[in-house]
N, C-alpha and C positions, 0 to 999 in steps of 0.2 A: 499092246492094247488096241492101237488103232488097226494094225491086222485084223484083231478078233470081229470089232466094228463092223468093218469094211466086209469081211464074209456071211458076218450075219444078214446084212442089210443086202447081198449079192442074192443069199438062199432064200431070204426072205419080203424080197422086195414087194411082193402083192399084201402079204400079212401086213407091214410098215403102209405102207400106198393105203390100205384101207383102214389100219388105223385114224391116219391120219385124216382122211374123208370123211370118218366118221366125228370124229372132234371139231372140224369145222361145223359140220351141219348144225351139232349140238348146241355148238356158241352163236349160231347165224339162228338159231328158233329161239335161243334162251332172251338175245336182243331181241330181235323181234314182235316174241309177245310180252317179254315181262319188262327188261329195262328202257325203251322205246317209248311203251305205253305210262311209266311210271314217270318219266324225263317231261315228259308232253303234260301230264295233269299235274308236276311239280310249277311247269313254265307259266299255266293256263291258272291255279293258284297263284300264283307270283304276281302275275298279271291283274286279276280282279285283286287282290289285296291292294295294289297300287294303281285299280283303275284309268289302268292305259288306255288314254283317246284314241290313239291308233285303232285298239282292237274295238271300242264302241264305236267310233263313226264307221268303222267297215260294218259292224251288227247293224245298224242305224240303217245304212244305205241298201243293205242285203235284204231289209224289214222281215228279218228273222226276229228282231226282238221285241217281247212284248212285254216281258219283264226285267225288274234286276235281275231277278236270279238264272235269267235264260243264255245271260252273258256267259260264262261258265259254261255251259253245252256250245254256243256259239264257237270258242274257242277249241272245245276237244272236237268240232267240227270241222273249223277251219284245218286244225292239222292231222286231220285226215283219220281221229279214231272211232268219233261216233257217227255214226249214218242220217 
């Protein structure tokens, strides 16, 4: 069995090599935009639910904020999702 293996992966080494290239890429976009972006506005909810001083005295001091509800953008801004 490990014979078979070993010559497949011999005859095939570019087909294997690019499978695999292509499976990273997949998992490095699918973090990227979907779990990255979901992880960040779970944290940034977490956060205004418990009205972390931390992240309002940095709003405060940045005088980005001009409302309560601006806190929440402050934060998916801070980490770097919205512009």
């Amino acid at each position: 069995m490990k014979e078979k293996i070993k010559i497949f992966l011999q005859q095939n080494w570019f087909k294997v090599s690019l499978l695999i290239i292509i499976i990273i890429v997949i998992v490095g976009v699918f973090y990227w935009y979907e779990w990255r972006p979901n992880q960040i506005r779970k944290t940034c909810q977490e956060k205004i639910e418990k009205q972390d001083r931390e992240l309002l005295e940095s709003a405060i001091k940045s005088k980005i904020l001009k409302e309560q509800g601006d806190i929440y953008d402050f934060c998916l801004r801070k980490y770097g999702l919205e512009k």
